[in-house]
C-alpha positions as CSV (number, residue, x, y, z in Angstrom):
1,X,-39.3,-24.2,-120.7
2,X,-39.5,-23.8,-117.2
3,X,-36.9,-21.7,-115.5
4,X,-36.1,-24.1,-113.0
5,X,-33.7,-26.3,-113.9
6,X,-34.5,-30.3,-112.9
7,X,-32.1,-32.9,-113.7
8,X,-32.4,-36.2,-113.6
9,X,-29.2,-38.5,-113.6
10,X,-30.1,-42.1,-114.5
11,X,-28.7,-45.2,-113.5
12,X,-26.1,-46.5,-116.4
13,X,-27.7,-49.3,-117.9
14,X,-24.2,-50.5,-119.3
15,X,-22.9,-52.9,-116.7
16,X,-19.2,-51.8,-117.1
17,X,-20.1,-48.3,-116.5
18,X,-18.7,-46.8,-113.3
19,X,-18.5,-43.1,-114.0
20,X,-20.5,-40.1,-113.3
21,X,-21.3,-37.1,-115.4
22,X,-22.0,-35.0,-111.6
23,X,-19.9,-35.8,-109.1
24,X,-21.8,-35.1,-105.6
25,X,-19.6,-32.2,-104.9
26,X,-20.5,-30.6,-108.0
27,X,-24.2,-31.2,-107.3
28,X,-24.0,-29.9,-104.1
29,X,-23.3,-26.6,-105.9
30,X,-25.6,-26.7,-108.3
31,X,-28.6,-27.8,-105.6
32,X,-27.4,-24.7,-103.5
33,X,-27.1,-22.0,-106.4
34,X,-31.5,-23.6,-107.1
35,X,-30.5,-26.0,-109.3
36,X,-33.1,-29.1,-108.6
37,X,-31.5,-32.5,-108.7
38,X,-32.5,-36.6,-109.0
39,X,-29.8,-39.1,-108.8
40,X,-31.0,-43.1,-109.6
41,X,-30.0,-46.1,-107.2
42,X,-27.2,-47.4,-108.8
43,X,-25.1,-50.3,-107.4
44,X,-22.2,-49.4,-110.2
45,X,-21.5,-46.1,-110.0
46,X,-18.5,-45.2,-108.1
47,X,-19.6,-42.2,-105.9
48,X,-22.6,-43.6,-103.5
49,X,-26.3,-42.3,-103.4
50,X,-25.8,-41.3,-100.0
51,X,-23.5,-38.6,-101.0
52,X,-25.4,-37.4,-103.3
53,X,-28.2,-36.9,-100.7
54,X,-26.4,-35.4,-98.1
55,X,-25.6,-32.9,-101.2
56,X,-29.3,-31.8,-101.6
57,X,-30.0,-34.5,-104.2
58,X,-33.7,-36.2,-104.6
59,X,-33.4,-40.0,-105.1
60,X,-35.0,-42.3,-107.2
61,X,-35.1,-46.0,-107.8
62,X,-32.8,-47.4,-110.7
63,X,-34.2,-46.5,-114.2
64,X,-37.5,-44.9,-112.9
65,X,-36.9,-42.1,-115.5
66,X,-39.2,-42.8,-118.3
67,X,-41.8,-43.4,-115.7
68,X,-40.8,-40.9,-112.8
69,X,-39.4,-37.9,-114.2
70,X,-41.3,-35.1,-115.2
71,X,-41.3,-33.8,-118.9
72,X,-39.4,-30.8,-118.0
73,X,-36.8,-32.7,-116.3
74,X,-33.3,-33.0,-118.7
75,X,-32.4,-36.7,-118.3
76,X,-28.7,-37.2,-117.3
77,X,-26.3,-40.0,-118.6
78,X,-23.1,-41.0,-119.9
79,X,-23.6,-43.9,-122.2
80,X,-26.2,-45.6,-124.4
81,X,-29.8,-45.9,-123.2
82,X,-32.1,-49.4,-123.2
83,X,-32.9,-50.1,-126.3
84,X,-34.6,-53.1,-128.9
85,X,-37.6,-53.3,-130.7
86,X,-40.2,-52.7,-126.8
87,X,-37.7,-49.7,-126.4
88,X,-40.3,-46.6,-125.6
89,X,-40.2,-43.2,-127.4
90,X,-38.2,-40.7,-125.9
91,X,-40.3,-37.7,-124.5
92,X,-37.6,-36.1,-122.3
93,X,-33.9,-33.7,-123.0
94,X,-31.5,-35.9,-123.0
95,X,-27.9,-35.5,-122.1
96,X,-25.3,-38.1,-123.0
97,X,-22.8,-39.3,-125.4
98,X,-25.5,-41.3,-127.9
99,X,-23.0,-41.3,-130.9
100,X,-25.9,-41.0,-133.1
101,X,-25.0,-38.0,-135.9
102,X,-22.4,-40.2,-138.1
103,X,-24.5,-43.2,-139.1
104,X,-23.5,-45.4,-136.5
105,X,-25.7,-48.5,-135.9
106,X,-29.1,-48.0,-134.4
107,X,-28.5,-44.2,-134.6
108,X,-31.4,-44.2,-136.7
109,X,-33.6,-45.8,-134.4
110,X,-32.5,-43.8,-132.0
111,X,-33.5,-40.6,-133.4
112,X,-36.9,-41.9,-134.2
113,X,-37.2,-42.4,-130.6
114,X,-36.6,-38.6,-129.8
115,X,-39.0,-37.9,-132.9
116,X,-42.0,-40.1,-131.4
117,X,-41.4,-39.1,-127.8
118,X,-41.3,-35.3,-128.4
119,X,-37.6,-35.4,-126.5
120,X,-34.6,-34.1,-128.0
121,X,-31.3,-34.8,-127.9
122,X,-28.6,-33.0,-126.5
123,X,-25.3,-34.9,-127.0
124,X,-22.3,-34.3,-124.9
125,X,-20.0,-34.8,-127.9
126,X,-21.3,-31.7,-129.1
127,X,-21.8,-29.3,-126.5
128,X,-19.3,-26.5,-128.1
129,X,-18.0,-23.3,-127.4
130,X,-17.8,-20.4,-130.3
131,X,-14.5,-21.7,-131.6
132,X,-15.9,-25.7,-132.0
133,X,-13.7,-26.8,-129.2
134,X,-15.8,-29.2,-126.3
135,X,-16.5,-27.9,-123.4
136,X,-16.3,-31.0,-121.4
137,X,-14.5,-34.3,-122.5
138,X,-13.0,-37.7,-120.9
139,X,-10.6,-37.4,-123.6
140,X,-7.4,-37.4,-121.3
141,X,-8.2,-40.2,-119.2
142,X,-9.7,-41.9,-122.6
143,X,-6.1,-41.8,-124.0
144,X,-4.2,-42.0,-120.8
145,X,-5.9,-45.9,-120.2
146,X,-6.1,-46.5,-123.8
147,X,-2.3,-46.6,-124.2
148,X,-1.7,-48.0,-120.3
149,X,-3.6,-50.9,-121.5
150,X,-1.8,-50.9,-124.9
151,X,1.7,-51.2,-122.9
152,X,0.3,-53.9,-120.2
153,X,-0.6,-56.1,-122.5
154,X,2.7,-55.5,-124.7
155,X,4.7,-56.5,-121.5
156,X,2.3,-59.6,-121.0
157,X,1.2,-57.8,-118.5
158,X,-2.6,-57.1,-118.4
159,X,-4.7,-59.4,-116.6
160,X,-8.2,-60.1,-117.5
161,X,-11.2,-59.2,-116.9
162,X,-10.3,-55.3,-116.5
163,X,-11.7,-53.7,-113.4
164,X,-11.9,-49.9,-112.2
165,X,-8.9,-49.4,-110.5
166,X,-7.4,-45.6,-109.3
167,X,-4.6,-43.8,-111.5
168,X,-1.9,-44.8,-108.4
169,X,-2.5,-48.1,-108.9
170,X,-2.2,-48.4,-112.8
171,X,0.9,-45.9,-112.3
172,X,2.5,-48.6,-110.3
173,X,1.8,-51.2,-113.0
174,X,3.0,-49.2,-115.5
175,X,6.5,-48.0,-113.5
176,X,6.9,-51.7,-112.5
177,X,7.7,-52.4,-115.8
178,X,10.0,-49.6,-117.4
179,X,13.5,-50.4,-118.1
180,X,16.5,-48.1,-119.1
181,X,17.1,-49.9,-122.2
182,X,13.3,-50.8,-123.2
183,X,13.5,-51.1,-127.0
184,X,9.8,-50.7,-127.3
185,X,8.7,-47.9,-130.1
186,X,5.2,-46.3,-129.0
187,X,3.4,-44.1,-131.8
188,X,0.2,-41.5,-130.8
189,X,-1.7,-40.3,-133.7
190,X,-4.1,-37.2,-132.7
191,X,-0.8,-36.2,-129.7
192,X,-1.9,-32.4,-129.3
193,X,-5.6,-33.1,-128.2
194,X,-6.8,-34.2,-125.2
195,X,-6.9,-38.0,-125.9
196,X,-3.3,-37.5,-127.2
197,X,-1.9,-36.1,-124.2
198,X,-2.8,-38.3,-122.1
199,X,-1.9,-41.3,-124.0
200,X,1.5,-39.4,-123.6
201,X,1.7,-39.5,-120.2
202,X,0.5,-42.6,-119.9
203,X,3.4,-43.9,-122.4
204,X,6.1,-41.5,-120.7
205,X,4.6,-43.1,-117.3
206,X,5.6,-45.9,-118.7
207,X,9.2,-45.4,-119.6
208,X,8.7,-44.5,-123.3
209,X,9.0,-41.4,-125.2
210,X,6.4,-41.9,-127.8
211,X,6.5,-40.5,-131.5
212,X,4.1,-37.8,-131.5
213,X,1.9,-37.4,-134.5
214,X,-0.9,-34.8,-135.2
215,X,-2.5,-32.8,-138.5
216,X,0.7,-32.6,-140.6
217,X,1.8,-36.1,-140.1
218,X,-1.9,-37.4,-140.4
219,X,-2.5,-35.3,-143.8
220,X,0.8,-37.1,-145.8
221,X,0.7,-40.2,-143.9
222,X,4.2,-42.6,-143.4
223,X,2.4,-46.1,-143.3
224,X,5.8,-47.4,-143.6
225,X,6.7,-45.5,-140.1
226,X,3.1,-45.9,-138.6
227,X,3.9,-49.8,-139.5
228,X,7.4,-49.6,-138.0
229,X,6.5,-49.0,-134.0
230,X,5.7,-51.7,-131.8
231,X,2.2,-49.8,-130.7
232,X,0.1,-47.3,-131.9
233,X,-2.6,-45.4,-129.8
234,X,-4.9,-43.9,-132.0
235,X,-6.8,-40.7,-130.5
236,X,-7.9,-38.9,-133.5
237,X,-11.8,-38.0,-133.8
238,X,-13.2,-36.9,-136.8
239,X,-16.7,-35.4,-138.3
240,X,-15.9,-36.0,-141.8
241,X,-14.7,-39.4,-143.9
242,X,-11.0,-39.4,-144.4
243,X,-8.5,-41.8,-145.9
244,X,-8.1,-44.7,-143.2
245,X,-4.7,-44.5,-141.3
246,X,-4.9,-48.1,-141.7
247,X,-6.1,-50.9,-144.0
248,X,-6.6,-54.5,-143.9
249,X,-3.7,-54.8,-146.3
250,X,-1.3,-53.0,-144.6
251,X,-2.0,-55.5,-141.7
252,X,-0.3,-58.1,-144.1
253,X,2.9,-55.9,-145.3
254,X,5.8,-58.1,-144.3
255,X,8.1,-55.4,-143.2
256,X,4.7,-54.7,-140.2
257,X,6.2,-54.5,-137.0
258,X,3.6,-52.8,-135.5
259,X,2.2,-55.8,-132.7
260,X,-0.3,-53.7,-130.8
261,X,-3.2,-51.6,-131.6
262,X,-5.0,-49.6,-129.4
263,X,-7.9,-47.5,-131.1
264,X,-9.3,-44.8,-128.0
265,X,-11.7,-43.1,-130.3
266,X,-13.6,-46.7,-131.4
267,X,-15.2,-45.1,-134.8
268,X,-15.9,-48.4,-136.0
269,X,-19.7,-48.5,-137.4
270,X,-19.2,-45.1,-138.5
271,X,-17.9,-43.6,-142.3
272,X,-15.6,-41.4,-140.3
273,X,-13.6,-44.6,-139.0
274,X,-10.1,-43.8,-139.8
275,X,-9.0,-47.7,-138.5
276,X,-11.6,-50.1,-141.1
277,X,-9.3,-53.0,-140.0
278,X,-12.1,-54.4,-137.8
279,X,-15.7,-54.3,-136.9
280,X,-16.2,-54.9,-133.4
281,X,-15.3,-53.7,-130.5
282,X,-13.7,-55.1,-127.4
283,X,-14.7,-55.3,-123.7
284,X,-13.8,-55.5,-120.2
285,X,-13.9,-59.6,-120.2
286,X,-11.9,-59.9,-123.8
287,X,-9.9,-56.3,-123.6
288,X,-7.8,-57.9,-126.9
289,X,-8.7,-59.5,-130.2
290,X,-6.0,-60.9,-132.3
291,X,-6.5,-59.2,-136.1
292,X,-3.2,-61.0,-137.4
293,X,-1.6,-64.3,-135.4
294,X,0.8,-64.9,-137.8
295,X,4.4,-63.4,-136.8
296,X,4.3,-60.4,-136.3
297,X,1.1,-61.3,-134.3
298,X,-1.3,-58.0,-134.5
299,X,-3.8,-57.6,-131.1
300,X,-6.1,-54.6,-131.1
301,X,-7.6,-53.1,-128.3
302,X,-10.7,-51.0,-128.3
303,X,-12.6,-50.2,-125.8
304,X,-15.4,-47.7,-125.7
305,X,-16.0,-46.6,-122.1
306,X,-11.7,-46.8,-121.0
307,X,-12.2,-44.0,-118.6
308,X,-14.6,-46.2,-116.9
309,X,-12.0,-47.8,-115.5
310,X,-10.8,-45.1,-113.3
311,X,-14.1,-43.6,-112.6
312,X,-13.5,-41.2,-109.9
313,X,-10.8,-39.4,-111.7
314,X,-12.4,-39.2,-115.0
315,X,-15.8,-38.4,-113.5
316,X,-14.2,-35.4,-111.1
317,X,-12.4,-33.6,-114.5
318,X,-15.6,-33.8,-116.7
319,X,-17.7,-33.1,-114.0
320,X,-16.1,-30.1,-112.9
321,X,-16.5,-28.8,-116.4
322,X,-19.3,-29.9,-117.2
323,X,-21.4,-28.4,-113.7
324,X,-21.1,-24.9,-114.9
325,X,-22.8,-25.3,-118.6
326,X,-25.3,-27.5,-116.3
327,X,-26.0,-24.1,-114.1
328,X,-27.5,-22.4,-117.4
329,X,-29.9,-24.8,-118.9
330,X,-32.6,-22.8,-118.3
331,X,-31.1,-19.5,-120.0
332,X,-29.8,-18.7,-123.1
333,X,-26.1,-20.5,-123.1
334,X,-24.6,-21.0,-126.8
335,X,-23.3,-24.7,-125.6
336,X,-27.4,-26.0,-125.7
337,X,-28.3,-23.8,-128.1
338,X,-25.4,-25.2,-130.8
339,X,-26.5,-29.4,-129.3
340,X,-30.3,-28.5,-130.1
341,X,-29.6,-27.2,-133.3
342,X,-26.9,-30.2,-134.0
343,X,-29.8,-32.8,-133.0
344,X,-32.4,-31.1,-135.6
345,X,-30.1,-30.9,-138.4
346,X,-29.4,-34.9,-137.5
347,X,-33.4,-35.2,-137.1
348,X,-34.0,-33.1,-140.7
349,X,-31.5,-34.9,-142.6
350,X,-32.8,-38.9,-141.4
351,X,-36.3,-37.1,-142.5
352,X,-35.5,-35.8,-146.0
353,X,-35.5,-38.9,-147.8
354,X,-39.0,-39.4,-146.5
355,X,-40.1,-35.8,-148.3
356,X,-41.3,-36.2,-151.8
Protein backbone atom coordinates (compact mmCIF):
# COMPACT_ATOMS: atom_id res chain seq x y z
CA UNK A 1 0.00 0.00 0.00
CA UNK A 2 0.98 3.35 -0.86
CA UNK A 3 2.04 5.72 1.84
CA UNK A 4 -0.15 8.29 0.82
CA UNK A 5 -3.22 8.15 2.18
CA UNK A 6 -6.36 8.98 -0.55
CA UNK A 7 -9.81 8.98 0.60
CA UNK A 8 -12.62 9.02 -1.10
CA UNK A 9 -16.08 10.00 0.66
CA UNK A 10 -19.07 8.91 -1.45
CA UNK A 11 -22.28 10.28 -1.88
CA UNK A 12 -24.87 8.25 0.58
CA UNK A 13 -27.00 6.40 -1.56
CA UNK A 14 -29.71 6.11 1.25
CA UNK A 15 -32.02 9.08 0.67
CA UNK A 16 -32.63 9.71 4.47
CA UNK A 17 -29.00 9.92 5.03
CA UNK A 18 -27.81 13.47 6.08
CA UNK A 19 -24.69 12.74 8.05
CA UNK A 20 -21.01 12.76 7.45
CA UNK A 21 -18.23 10.52 8.56
CA UNK A 22 -15.60 13.89 7.96
CA UNK A 23 -16.82 16.92 8.70
CA UNK A 24 -14.97 19.68 6.48
CA UNK A 25 -13.11 20.99 9.47
CA UNK A 26 -11.72 17.79 10.19
CA UNK A 27 -10.67 17.37 6.50
CA UNK A 28 -9.13 20.49 6.45
CA UNK A 29 -6.70 18.85 9.02
CA UNK A 30 -6.22 15.97 7.57
CA UNK A 31 -5.49 17.67 3.76
CA UNK A 32 -2.98 19.98 5.68
CA UNK A 33 -1.03 17.23 7.80
CA UNK A 34 -0.75 15.33 3.54
CA UNK A 35 -3.62 13.54 3.91
CA UNK A 36 -5.33 13.45 0.16
CA UNK A 37 -8.99 13.84 0.04
CA UNK A 38 -12.27 13.41 -2.54
CA UNK A 39 -15.70 14.40 -1.36
CA UNK A 40 -18.88 13.29 -3.87
CA UNK A 41 -21.62 15.98 -4.96
CA UNK A 42 -24.20 15.28 -2.73
CA UNK A 43 -27.46 17.27 -2.51
CA UNK A 44 -28.25 15.35 1.11
CA UNK A 45 -25.57 15.69 3.07
CA UNK A 46 -25.76 18.39 5.56
CA UNK A 47 -22.21 20.19 5.36
CA UNK A 48 -21.98 21.60 1.51
CA UNK A 49 -19.28 20.64 -1.10
CA UNK A 50 -18.10 23.94 -1.13
CA UNK A 51 -16.72 23.69 2.32
CA UNK A 52 -15.23 20.93 1.79
CA UNK A 53 -13.24 22.57 -1.08
CA UNK A 54 -12.25 25.54 0.48
CA UNK A 55 -10.82 22.81 3.04
CA UNK A 56 -8.31 21.28 0.40
CA UNK A 57 -10.78 18.62 -0.67
CA UNK A 58 -10.86 17.22 -4.49
CA UNK A 59 -14.43 16.83 -5.79
CA UNK A 60 -16.15 14.42 -7.65
CA UNK A 61 -19.61 13.92 -9.16
CA UNK A 62 -22.17 11.81 -6.99
CA UNK A 63 -21.27 8.01 -6.91
CA UNK A 64 -18.27 8.28 -9.41
CA UNK A 65 -16.36 5.98 -7.06
CA UNK A 66 -16.48 2.59 -8.60
CA UNK A 67 -15.56 4.35 -11.84
CA UNK A 68 -13.33 7.42 -10.58
CA UNK A 69 -11.41 6.41 -7.68
CA UNK A 70 -8.26 4.88 -7.87
CA UNK A 71 -7.57 1.28 -6.34
CA UNK A 72 -5.53 2.65 -3.59
CA UNK A 73 -8.08 5.06 -2.62
CA UNK A 74 -10.09 3.79 0.81
CA UNK A 75 -13.78 4.50 -0.13
CA UNK A 76 -15.61 6.56 2.63
CA UNK A 77 -19.25 6.01 3.82
CA UNK A 78 -21.74 5.71 6.49
CA UNK A 79 -24.40 3.40 5.40
CA UNK A 80 -25.20 0.61 2.94
CA UNK A 81 -23.81 0.65 -0.62
CA UNK A 82 -26.01 0.12 -4.13
CA UNK A 83 -26.74 -3.13 -4.28
CA UNK A 84 -29.04 -6.07 -6.38
CA UNK A 85 -28.29 -8.66 -8.65
CA UNK A 86 -26.14 -5.67 -11.56
CA UNK A 87 -24.36 -4.63 -8.26
CA UNK A 88 -20.44 -4.61 -9.34
CA UNK A 89 -17.63 -6.40 -7.26
CA UNK A 90 -16.00 -4.42 -4.92
CA UNK A 91 -12.26 -3.73 -5.74
CA UNK A 92 -11.62 -0.83 -3.24
CA UNK A 93 -11.11 -0.44 1.13
CA UNK A 94 -14.09 0.24 2.24
CA UNK A 95 -15.05 2.13 5.32
CA UNK A 96 -18.63 2.07 6.65
CA UNK A 97 -21.02 0.53 8.85
CA UNK A 98 -22.02 -2.64 6.33
CA UNK A 99 -23.54 -4.72 9.25
CA UNK A 100 -22.31 -7.73 7.44
CA UNK A 101 -20.36 -10.11 10.27
CA UNK A 102 -23.80 -11.50 12.13
CA UNK A 103 -25.73 -12.98 9.23
CA UNK A 104 -27.80 -10.20 8.48
CA UNK A 105 -29.56 -10.21 5.09
CA UNK A 106 -27.53 -9.79 1.96
CA UNK A 107 -24.34 -9.89 4.20
CA UNK A 108 -23.42 -12.69 2.24
CA UNK A 109 -23.68 -11.14 -0.93
CA UNK A 110 -21.94 -8.58 0.25
CA UNK A 111 -18.91 -10.20 1.18
CA UNK A 112 -18.75 -11.96 -2.14
CA UNK A 113 -18.57 -8.57 -3.54
CA UNK A 114 -15.31 -7.73 -1.56
CA UNK A 115 -14.13 -11.34 -2.51
CA UNK A 116 -14.65 -10.78 -6.47
CA UNK A 117 -13.47 -7.16 -6.44
CA UNK A 118 -10.17 -7.79 -4.55
CA UNK A 119 -11.55 -4.82 -1.87
CA UNK A 120 -11.84 -5.40 1.64
CA UNK A 121 -13.82 -4.32 4.18
CA UNK A 122 -13.12 -2.28 6.88
CA UNK A 123 -16.28 -1.77 9.04
CA UNK A 124 -16.67 1.08 11.43
CA UNK A 125 -18.54 -1.11 13.91
CA UNK A 126 -15.30 -2.69 14.41
CA UNK A 127 -12.55 -0.30 14.40
CA UNK A 128 -11.29 -1.18 18.16
CA UNK A 129 -8.87 -0.20 20.47
CA UNK A 130 -6.70 -2.91 22.67
CA UNK A 131 -9.47 -3.23 25.32
CA UNK A 132 -12.53 -3.91 22.49
CA UNK A 133 -14.08 -0.59 23.19
CA UNK A 134 -14.95 1.55 19.52
CA UNK A 135 -13.12 4.17 18.73
CA UNK A 136 -15.70 6.13 17.12
CA UNK A 137 -19.53 5.68 17.51
CA UNK A 138 -22.97 7.72 16.84
CA UNK A 139 -24.10 5.77 19.85
CA UNK A 140 -25.08 8.98 21.96
CA UNK A 141 -27.01 10.77 19.54
CA UNK A 142 -28.37 7.11 18.37
CA UNK A 143 -29.96 6.81 21.84
CA UNK A 144 -30.49 10.39 22.61
CA UNK A 145 -33.17 10.54 19.25
CA UNK A 146 -34.20 7.02 19.77
CA UNK A 147 -35.92 7.78 23.10
CA UNK A 148 -36.85 11.69 22.04
CA UNK A 149 -38.90 10.00 19.46
CA UNK A 150 -40.10 7.28 21.80
CA UNK A 151 -41.46 10.24 24.21
CA UNK A 152 -42.95 12.40 21.13
CA UNK A 153 -44.92 10.05 19.96
CA UNK A 154 -46.03 8.92 23.70
CA UNK A 155 -47.31 12.49 24.13
CA UNK A 156 -49.04 12.39 20.59
CA UNK A 157 -46.62 14.41 19.74
CA UNK A 158 -44.43 13.36 16.84
CA UNK A 159 -45.33 14.50 13.49
CA UNK A 160 -44.69 12.69 10.46
CA UNK A 161 -42.57 12.30 8.04
CA UNK A 162 -39.39 12.90 10.39
CA UNK A 163 -36.93 15.49 9.09
CA UNK A 164 -33.28 16.47 10.34
CA UNK A 165 -33.78 18.99 12.65
CA UNK A 166 -30.82 20.55 15.34
CA UNK A 167 -30.67 19.18 19.07
CA UNK A 168 -32.26 23.00 20.13
CA UNK A 169 -35.00 22.39 18.33
CA UNK A 170 -36.00 18.74 19.42
CA UNK A 171 -35.00 20.12 23.12
CA UNK A 172 -37.75 22.50 22.78
CA UNK A 173 -40.16 19.74 21.83
CA UNK A 174 -39.22 17.69 24.30
CA UNK A 175 -39.31 20.54 27.35
CA UNK A 176 -42.65 21.69 25.82
CA UNK A 177 -44.05 18.75 27.08
CA UNK A 178 -42.76 17.94 30.63
CA UNK A 179 -45.01 18.26 33.48
CA UNK A 180 -44.29 18.16 37.38
CA UNK A 181 -46.59 15.40 37.87
CA UNK A 182 -46.02 13.36 34.49
CA UNK A 183 -46.88 9.72 35.49
CA UNK A 184 -44.99 8.44 32.59
CA UNK A 185 -42.44 5.31 33.58
CA UNK A 186 -39.41 5.34 30.95
CA UNK A 187 -37.06 2.13 31.05
CA UNK A 188 -33.26 2.15 29.12
CA UNK A 189 -31.80 -1.18 28.83
CA UNK A 190 -27.88 -1.00 27.85
CA UNK A 191 -27.91 2.83 30.36
CA UNK A 192 -23.97 2.84 30.91
CA UNK A 193 -22.93 2.82 27.16
CA UNK A 194 -22.99 5.34 24.86
CA UNK A 195 -26.48 4.67 23.35
CA UNK A 196 -27.68 4.50 26.96
CA UNK A 197 -26.63 7.72 27.98
CA UNK A 198 -27.95 9.49 25.73
CA UNK A 199 -31.31 7.97 25.72
CA UNK A 200 -30.87 9.32 29.39
CA UNK A 201 -30.60 12.65 28.59
CA UNK A 202 -32.89 12.65 26.19
CA UNK A 203 -35.58 11.13 28.73
CA UNK A 204 -34.28 13.48 31.63
CA UNK A 205 -34.62 16.33 28.83
CA UNK A 206 -37.80 15.34 28.83
CA UNK A 207 -38.96 15.48 32.33
CA UNK A 208 -38.42 11.83 33.31
CA UNK A 209 -36.00 9.99 35.38
CA UNK A 210 -35.81 6.76 33.59
CA UNK A 211 -35.04 3.31 35.24
CA UNK A 212 -31.61 2.58 34.33
CA UNK A 213 -30.79 -1.00 33.34
CA UNK A 214 -27.39 -2.52 32.25
CA UNK A 215 -25.39 -6.15 32.64
CA UNK A 216 -26.75 -7.19 35.99
CA UNK A 217 -30.37 -6.35 35.31
CA UNK A 218 -30.03 -7.74 31.62
CA UNK A 219 -28.31 -11.24 32.89
CA UNK A 220 -31.65 -12.10 35.48
CA UNK A 221 -34.09 -10.27 33.55
CA UNK A 222 -37.60 -8.73 35.35
CA UNK A 223 -40.08 -9.10 32.30
CA UNK A 224 -42.61 -8.37 34.73
CA UNK A 225 -40.80 -4.87 35.42
CA UNK A 226 -39.44 -4.44 31.75
CA UNK A 227 -43.48 -5.03 31.03
CA UNK A 228 -44.49 -2.52 33.71
CA UNK A 229 -43.00 0.99 32.14
CA UNK A 230 -44.88 2.91 29.74
CA UNK A 231 -41.51 2.87 27.30
CA UNK A 232 -38.59 1.08 26.80
CA UNK A 233 -35.44 2.34 24.79
CA UNK A 234 -33.42 -0.49 24.03
CA UNK A 235 -29.61 0.35 23.46
CA UNK A 236 -27.99 -2.88 24.02
CA UNK A 237 -25.60 -4.31 21.12
CA UNK A 238 -24.41 -7.53 21.17
CA UNK A 239 -21.89 -10.09 19.19
CA UNK A 240 -23.14 -13.16 20.47
CA UNK A 241 -27.04 -14.82 20.60
CA UNK A 242 -28.61 -14.17 23.92
CA UNK A 243 -32.04 -14.86 25.40
CA UNK A 244 -34.43 -12.11 23.83
CA UNK A 245 -35.36 -9.35 26.35
CA UNK A 246 -38.58 -9.74 24.70
CA UNK A 247 -40.94 -12.18 23.05
CA UNK A 248 -43.95 -12.21 21.04
CA UNK A 249 -45.74 -13.71 23.99
CA UNK A 250 -44.87 -11.42 26.41
CA UNK A 251 -46.45 -8.73 24.01
CA UNK A 252 -49.84 -10.49 24.91
CA UNK A 253 -49.31 -10.75 28.91
CA UNK A 254 -52.38 -8.92 30.26
CA UNK A 255 -50.69 -7.30 33.14
CA UNK A 256 -48.30 -5.38 29.74
CA UNK A 257 -48.32 -1.84 30.29
CA UNK A 258 -45.51 -1.23 28.41
CA UNK A 259 -47.23 1.09 25.19
CA UNK A 260 -43.97 2.17 23.42
CA UNK A 261 -41.04 0.51 22.08
CA UNK A 262 -38.26 2.06 20.81
CA UNK A 263 -35.37 -0.41 19.67
CA UNK A 264 -31.91 2.04 18.86
CA UNK A 265 -29.75 -0.88 18.09
CA UNK A 266 -32.30 -2.39 15.17
CA UNK A 267 -30.64 -6.17 15.35
CA UNK A 268 -33.47 -7.43 13.59
CA UNK A 269 -32.28 -9.91 10.60
CA UNK A 270 -29.60 -10.88 12.84
CA UNK A 271 -29.23 -14.11 15.55
CA UNK A 272 -27.92 -11.63 18.03
CA UNK A 273 -31.48 -9.67 17.97
CA UNK A 274 -32.33 -9.44 21.59
CA UNK A 275 -36.10 -7.83 20.51
CA UNK A 276 -37.53 -11.05 17.87
CA UNK A 277 -40.98 -9.33 18.31
CA UNK A 278 -40.78 -7.99 14.75
CA UNK A 279 -39.06 -8.21 11.43
CA UNK A 280 -38.91 -4.99 9.82
CA UNK A 281 -37.75 -1.93 10.42
CA UNK A 282 -39.25 1.46 10.41
CA UNK A 283 -38.55 4.78 8.44
CA UNK A 284 -38.65 8.39 8.25
CA UNK A 285 -42.29 8.42 6.39
CA UNK A 286 -43.83 5.55 8.93
CA UNK A 287 -41.42 6.25 12.11
CA UNK A 288 -44.20 3.70 14.12
CA UNK A 289 -45.67 0.37 13.51
CA UNK A 290 -48.37 -0.84 15.71
CA UNK A 291 -47.15 -4.70 17.02
CA UNK A 292 -50.33 -4.95 19.44
CA UNK A 293 -53.70 -2.48 18.86
CA UNK A 294 -55.55 -4.11 21.28
CA UNK A 295 -55.54 -2.07 24.81
CA UNK A 296 -52.74 -1.69 25.88
CA UNK A 297 -51.91 -0.72 22.29
CA UNK A 298 -47.95 -1.61 21.64
CA UNK A 299 -46.17 0.84 18.80
CA UNK A 300 -42.52 0.18 18.12
CA UNK A 301 -40.13 2.43 16.77
CA UNK A 302 -36.97 1.47 14.94
CA UNK A 303 -35.08 3.30 13.04
CA UNK A 304 -31.70 2.52 11.71
CA UNK A 305 -30.00 5.76 10.74
CA UNK A 306 -31.74 8.07 14.08
CA UNK A 307 -28.67 10.19 14.22
CA UNK A 308 -29.42 11.19 10.82
CA UNK A 309 -31.77 13.27 11.95
CA UNK A 310 -29.54 15.69 13.62
CA UNK A 311 -26.67 15.41 11.23
CA UNK A 312 -24.46 18.15 12.10
CA UNK A 313 -24.15 17.20 15.72
CA UNK A 314 -23.84 13.49 15.23
CA UNK A 315 -21.44 13.93 12.26
CA UNK A 316 -19.12 16.69 14.37
CA UNK A 317 -18.69 13.92 17.58
CA UNK A 318 -17.87 10.86 15.28
CA UNK A 319 -15.99 12.80 13.02
CA UNK A 320 -13.76 14.33 15.49
CA UNK A 321 -12.93 10.85 16.57
CA UNK A 322 -12.89 9.30 13.83
CA UNK A 323 -10.17 12.01 11.84
CA UNK A 324 -7.30 10.88 13.99
CA UNK A 325 -7.47 6.91 13.22
CA UNK A 326 -8.15 8.31 9.49
CA UNK A 327 -4.44 10.20 9.81
CA UNK A 328 -2.79 6.62 10.08
CA UNK A 329 -4.12 4.55 7.44
CA UNK A 330 -1.15 4.28 5.77
CA UNK A 331 1.00 2.99 8.96
CA UNK A 332 0.73 0.43 11.24
CA UNK A 333 -2.46 1.54 13.58
CA UNK A 334 -3.99 -1.60 15.70
CA UNK A 335 -7.65 -0.03 14.85
CA UNK A 336 -7.17 -1.22 10.82
CA UNK A 337 -5.13 -3.80 11.57
CA UNK A 338 -7.96 -5.52 14.17
CA UNK A 339 -11.14 -4.42 11.06
CA UNK A 340 -8.92 -6.29 8.35
CA UNK A 341 -8.43 -9.14 10.28
CA UNK A 342 -12.35 -9.02 11.48
CA UNK A 343 -13.31 -8.83 7.62
CA UNK A 344 -11.05 -12.11 6.79
CA UNK A 345 -12.27 -14.11 9.61
CA UNK A 346 -16.06 -13.02 8.22
CA UNK A 347 -14.53 -13.81 4.51
CA UNK A 348 -12.90 -17.41 5.82
CA UNK A 349 -15.90 -18.51 7.74
CA UNK A 350 -18.78 -17.67 4.51
CA UNK A 351 -15.82 -19.73 2.62
CA UNK A 352 -15.48 -22.95 4.73
CA UNK A 353 -18.54 -24.61 3.83
CA UNK A 354 -17.34 -24.34 0.32
CA UNK A 355 -13.92 -26.42 1.32
CA UNK A 356 -14.23 -30.13 1.02
Amino acid sequence: MSDTIHLWMRHEARPTERRAPLTPQDAARLVEAGVRITVEESDQRAFPLAEYAAAGCATAATASWHEQAPDEAHVLGLKELPSGPDAPALRHRHIYFAHAYKGQAGAGELLARFTAGGGALLDLEYLTDETGRRVAAFGYWAGYVGAALAVLHHRGALTTPLRPTDRARLDALLASGATVDDPTTALVVGALGRSGRGACDALERAGLAPTRWDLPETRSLDRAALLGHDLMVNTVLTTTPVAPFLTKADLDDPARRLSVLSDVTCDVTSDCNVLPVYDETTTWTEPVRTLRAEAPRLDLIAIDNLPSLLPVEASTAFSAELAPHLARLAGRDGVWDRALTTYQTAVEAQEAPLVR
